[in-house]
N, C-alpha and C positions, 0 to 999 in steps of 0.2 A: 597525319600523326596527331594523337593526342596533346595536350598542354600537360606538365608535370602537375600532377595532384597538391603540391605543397604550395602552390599560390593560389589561393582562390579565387584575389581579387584582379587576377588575370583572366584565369579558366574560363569563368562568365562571357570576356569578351573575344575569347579566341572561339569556342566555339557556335557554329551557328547552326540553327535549326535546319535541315533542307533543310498545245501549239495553239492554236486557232486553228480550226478545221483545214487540213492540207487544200489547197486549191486539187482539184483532179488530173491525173499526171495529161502529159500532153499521148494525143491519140497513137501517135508513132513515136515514143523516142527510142534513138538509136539504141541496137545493142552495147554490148559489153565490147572492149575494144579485143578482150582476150578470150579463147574459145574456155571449155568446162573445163571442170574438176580432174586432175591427175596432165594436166600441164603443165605450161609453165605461168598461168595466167593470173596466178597468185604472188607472182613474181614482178619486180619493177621491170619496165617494158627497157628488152636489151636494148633498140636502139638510144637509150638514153643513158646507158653507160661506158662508152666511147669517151666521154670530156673527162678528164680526171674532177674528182669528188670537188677537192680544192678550188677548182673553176666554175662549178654549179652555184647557184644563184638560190639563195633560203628560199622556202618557200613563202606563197603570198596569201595571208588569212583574210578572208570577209569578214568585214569586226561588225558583231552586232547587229548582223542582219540576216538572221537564218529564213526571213523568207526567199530572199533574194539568192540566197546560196543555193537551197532547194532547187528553185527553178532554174540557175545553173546543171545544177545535179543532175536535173529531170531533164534537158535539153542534150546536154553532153552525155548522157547514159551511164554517170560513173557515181561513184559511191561519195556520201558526205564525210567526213570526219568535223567533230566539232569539241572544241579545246571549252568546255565551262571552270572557268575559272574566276578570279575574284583580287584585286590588286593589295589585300591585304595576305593574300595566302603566300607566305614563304614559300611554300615548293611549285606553287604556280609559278612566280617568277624564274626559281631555277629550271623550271622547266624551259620556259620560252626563254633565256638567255643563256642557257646550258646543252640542249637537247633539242627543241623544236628548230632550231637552227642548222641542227647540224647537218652539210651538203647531202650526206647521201639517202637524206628522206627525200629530196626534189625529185627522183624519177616517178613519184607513184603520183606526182601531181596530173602525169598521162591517164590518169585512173581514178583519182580522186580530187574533189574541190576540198581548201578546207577552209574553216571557219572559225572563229573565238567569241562565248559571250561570256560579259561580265555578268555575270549572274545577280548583283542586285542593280541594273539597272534596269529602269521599268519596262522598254521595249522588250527585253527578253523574258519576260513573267510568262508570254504562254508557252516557250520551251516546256520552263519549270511546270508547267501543268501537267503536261504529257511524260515528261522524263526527269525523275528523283537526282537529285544531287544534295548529299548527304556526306561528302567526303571532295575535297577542292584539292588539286582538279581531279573531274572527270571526264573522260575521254569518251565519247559515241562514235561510232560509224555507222551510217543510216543507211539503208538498199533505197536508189533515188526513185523508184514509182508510187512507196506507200509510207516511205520513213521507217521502217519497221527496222530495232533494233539488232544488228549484224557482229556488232562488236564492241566490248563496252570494258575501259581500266579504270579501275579509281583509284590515285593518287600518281604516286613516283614512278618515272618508268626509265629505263634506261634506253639510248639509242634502237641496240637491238629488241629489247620489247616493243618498243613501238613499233619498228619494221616487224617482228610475226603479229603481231596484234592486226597491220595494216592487208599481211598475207595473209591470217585466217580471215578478215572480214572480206576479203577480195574473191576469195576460193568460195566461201558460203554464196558469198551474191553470182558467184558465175555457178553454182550449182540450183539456180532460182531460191535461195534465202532459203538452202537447207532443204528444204519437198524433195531434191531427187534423190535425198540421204535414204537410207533405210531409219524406218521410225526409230531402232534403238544403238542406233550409232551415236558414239558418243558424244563429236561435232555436234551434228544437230543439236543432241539434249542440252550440250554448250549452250546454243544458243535460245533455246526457249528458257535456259535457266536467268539467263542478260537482261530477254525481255521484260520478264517478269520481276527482276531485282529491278531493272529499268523503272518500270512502272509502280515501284513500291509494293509487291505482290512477294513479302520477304517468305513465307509459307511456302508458296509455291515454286519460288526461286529455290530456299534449299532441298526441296523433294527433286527438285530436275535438278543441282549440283551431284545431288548423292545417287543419282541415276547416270550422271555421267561419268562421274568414277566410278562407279561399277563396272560398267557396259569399259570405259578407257583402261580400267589396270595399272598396274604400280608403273608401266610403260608408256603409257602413254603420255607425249607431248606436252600434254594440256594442261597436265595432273597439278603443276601448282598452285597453278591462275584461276582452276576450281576449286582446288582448296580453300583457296583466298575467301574463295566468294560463297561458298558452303559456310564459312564461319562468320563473314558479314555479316549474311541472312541471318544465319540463329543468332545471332548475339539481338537482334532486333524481336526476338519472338521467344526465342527459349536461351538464355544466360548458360542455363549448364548444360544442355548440351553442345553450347556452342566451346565452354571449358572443357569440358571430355574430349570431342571431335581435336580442340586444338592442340590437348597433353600428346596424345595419339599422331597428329600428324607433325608438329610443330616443328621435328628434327626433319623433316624429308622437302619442305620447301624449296624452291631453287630459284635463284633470279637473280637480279641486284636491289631492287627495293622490296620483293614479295617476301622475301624471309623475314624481315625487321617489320616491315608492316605487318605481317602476320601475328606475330608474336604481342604486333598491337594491339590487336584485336581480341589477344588471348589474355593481357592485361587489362584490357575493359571489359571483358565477362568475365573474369576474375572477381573484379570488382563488385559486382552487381551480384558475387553468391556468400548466402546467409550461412553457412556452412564452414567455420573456421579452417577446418581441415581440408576441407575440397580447395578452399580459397586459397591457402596455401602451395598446396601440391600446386597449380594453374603456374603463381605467379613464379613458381621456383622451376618450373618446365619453362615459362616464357625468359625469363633471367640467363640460364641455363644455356638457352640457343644464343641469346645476345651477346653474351659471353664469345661464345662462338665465331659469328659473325664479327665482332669487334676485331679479334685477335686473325680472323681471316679474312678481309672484307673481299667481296664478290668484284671481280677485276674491273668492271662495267659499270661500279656504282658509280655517282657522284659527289664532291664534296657533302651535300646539302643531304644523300642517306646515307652518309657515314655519319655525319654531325647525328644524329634523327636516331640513329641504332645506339650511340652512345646516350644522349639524352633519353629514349625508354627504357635503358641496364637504370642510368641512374633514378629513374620512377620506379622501376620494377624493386631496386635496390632497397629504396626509402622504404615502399609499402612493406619488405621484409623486416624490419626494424637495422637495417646497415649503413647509416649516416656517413660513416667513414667511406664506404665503398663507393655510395652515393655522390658523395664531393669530389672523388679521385677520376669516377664517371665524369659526370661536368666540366672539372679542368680540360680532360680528355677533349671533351666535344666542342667547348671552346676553344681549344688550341687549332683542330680541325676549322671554324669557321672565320676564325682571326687569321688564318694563311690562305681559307682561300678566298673572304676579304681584301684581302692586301691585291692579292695577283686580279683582283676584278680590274675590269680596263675602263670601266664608268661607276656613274654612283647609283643608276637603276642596277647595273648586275650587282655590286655589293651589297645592295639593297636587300636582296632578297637572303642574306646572312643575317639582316639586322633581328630578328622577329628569338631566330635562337641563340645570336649573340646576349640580345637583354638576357633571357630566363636564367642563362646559363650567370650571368655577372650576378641578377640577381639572387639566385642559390647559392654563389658563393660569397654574399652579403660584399658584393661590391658596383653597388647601385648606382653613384657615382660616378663607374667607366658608362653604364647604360645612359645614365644622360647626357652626357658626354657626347658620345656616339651618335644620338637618335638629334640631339640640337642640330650635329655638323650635318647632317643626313636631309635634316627639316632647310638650312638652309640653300642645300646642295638641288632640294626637289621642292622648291615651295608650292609648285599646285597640287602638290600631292596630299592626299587626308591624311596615310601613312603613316608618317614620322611622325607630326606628330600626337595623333590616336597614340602610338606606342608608347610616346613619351609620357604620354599622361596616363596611362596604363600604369608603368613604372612607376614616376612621381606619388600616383598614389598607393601602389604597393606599398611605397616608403615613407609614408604618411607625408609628402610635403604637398597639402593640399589644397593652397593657394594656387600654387605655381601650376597641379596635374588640370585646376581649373580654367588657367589663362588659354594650355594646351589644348584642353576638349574640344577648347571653345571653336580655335582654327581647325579642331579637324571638322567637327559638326559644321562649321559653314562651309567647308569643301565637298563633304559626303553626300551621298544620295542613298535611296533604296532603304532595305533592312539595314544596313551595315551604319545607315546617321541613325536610326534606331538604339543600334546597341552602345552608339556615344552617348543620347542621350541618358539611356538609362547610367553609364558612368558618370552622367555630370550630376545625375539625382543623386547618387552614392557621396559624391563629393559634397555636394550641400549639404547632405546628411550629419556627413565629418565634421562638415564646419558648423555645425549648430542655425545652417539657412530652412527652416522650416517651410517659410512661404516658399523660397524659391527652388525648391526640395517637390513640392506639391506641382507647381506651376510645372516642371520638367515631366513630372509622370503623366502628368494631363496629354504634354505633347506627344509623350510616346506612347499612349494609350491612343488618341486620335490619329497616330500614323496607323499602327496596325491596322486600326478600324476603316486607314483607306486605301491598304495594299490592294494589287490587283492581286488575286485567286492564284499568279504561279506562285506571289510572293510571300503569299498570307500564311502566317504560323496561328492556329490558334493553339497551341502551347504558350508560346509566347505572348498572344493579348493576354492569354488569365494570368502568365505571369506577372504582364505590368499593370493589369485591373487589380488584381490581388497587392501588389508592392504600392498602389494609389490606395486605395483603402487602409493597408496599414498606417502608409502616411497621414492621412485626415485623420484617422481615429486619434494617434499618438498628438496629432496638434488638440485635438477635441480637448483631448486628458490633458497637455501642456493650460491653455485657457482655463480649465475648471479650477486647478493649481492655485 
């Protein structure tokens, strides 16, 4: 999900920009445990549903070691799934302590290994080489002899999403990864459309989106989860058509997170058109569904996409010029995260409330509950960078920015990867505020010399010209301050 347009000096830090050569599968590995396509092979294996759900044992993730899963994969004959996620991403955490847990995904562990990387830490950069992660989390299922992408969600999913996500990726790899499809069946096109989003290939991802709606029909299955990704694509390539395709399908979505994310996605091509009137229409078609969805939520959703549908009515609200509606929004969606706060049984799962708890406190200029919150939170998980990152986020939304600098300071010495990057760049902002010029300068130097030594999954250059570009302005403006 998006971060609400009326904070800026959030936005910057909530969002972030996005193998090594496979070893060679082994000469025999075993088949598929389930025979082809029109069985039941797409199916969790019966004998594993005998023990009631409740009795089942979560399943067990390989953290941050996707070679080693692979070679699992490829020894055992069964499909990868890999959870990339990020310990600051709010629905990542609802995920894994809401949904990744829940017993009745354990049968397909007879079929599948699975895995989890943290996405900025630097053993998994060559993941990010081969496969875009653009939206946290993202979901893969890999076919185990080549990795070649079988199935692929990004963001929130519900229970049952992930089980047909796990049966369509199941059914493709026991059909040999789509070849025995006919070329214009709409599965297949599914899947070449995956790859190619996979790979950052957004062009040719939504030409194979809009081929597989065709070829699948207003009946077919699949029809929402390629809509989804029909509007991804264009919003990365073409804005308006990606606002057209979304006014057009915006009301037919179905799921528990795909309707509200959608409509996200129809507020961020919204965004991006120079056309008052088009921009318009988009955000009033996306508003419109939210409405919707709010007043009916999807039986299967979770806390964490009710909160999420509520917080984009109230985006979508603001950008209309509806302030009042926009606050009523808000109340809304903090009331949803402060209960199911409360009912969390540790302070990791409430945790993952804490990210839309702040926004929401502070749009209702009640900044104060958010530091509140994020202090008990920082003490509750002190190795975490987390808390408080957040807090200093907050603190200096609200200009108190001694204090957001004391906070940076522990998340930057806890962080790794891109993600101490984008501290940095907030402790430069703060220096800024404070009138610290030299040590204003000194902070941009660092995060201009990290970029300059990510590894290649992790490297943005978006992001070095933006901190080469934010160093420059700084030296220049001290230049000017000295001539003075």
């Amino acid at each position: 999900m998006r971060p609400p347009a009326s904070l800026p000096a959030l936005v910057a830090l909530v969002s972030l920009a996005a193998c090594a050569a496979d070893p060679s599968p082994p000469a025999s590995a075993p088949p598929p445990a389930a025979a082809a396509a029109g069985s039941p092979a797409a199916a969790p294996p019966s004998g594993a549903t005998a023990a009631p759900e409740a009795a089942r044992p979560p399943l067990e993730f390989i953290r941050d070691d996707v070679p080693r899963a692979r070679e699992k994969a490829r020894a055992e004959g069964k499909a990868l799934f890999v959870d990339a996620w990020a310990p600051w991403c709010h629905t990542c955490l609802s995920m894994k302590h809401h949904v990744l847990t829940d017993p009745s995904l354990r049968p397909f562990a007879d079929r599948v290994v699975f895995a989890d990387i943290d996405t900025d830490r630097p053993e998994n950069a060559p993941f990010l080489e081969r496969h875009e992660v653009t939206v946290w989390p993202t979901f893969f299922v890999l076919e185990p002899a080549d990795g070649q992408v079988i199935g692929l969600w990004r963001g929130a999913a519900s229970v049952q999403e992930l089980r047909e996500l796990l049966r369509e990726a199941l059914h493709t790899m026991d059909s040999k990864a789509a070849s025995a499809l006919p070329p214009d069946d709409p599965n297949r096109l599914l899947v070449e459309a995956k790859r190619a989003h996979s790979a950052g290939d957004h062009g040719a991802a939504a030409v194979a989106y809009q081929r597989a709606l065709a070829r699948g029909g207003e009946a077919w299955p699949r029809r929402s989860e390629a809509l989804l990704g029909l509007v991804s694509a264009l919003r990365r390539k073409d804005p308006a058509g990606c606002a057209e395709a979304g006014m057009r399908h915006v009301a037919e979505v179905k799921g528990a997170a795909l309707p509200a994310d959608f409509a996200s996605v129809l507020l961020s091509c919204a965004d991006a058109l120079t056309d008052g009137k088009a921009q318009r229409a988009a955000r009033e078609a996306a508003v419109d569904r939210l409405r919707s969805i709010v007043a009916s939520p999807p039986a299967d959703s979770s806390a964490d996409d009710r909160a999420d549908a509520w917080g984009l009515l109230a985006e979508g609200l603001q950008a209309l010029g509806d302030a009042a509606g926009a606050r009523a929004a808000n109340e809304s969606k903090l009331a949803v995260l402060e209960r199911a706060a409360k009912e969390a049984k540790a302070p990791e799962a409430a945790a993952a409330y804490d990210y839309g708890r702040a926004m929401a406190y502070l749009a209702l200029s009640r900044g104060d509950e958010a530091v509140a919150m994020l202090k008990e939170r920082e003490a509750q998980m002190p190795g975490s960078y987390e808390p408080p990152a957040r807090l200093a986020q907050v603190l200096h939304a609200m200009g108190r920015e001694a204090e957001a600098l004391a906070a940076v300071e522990r998340a930057i010495g806890r962080a790794y990867g891109p993600r101490r990057l984008r501290y940095l760049k907030l402790r430069a902002e703060i220096h800024q505020k404070l009138g610290q010029g030299a040590e204003q300068i000194a902070t941009l130097r660092e995060e201009v010399a990290g970029y300059e030594a990510l590894p290649k999954g992790h490297a943005s250059q978006a992001a070095l010209d933006d901190a080469r570009r934010r160093l420059a302005e700084a030296e220049k403006a001290q230049r000017g301050a000295k001539k003075r």
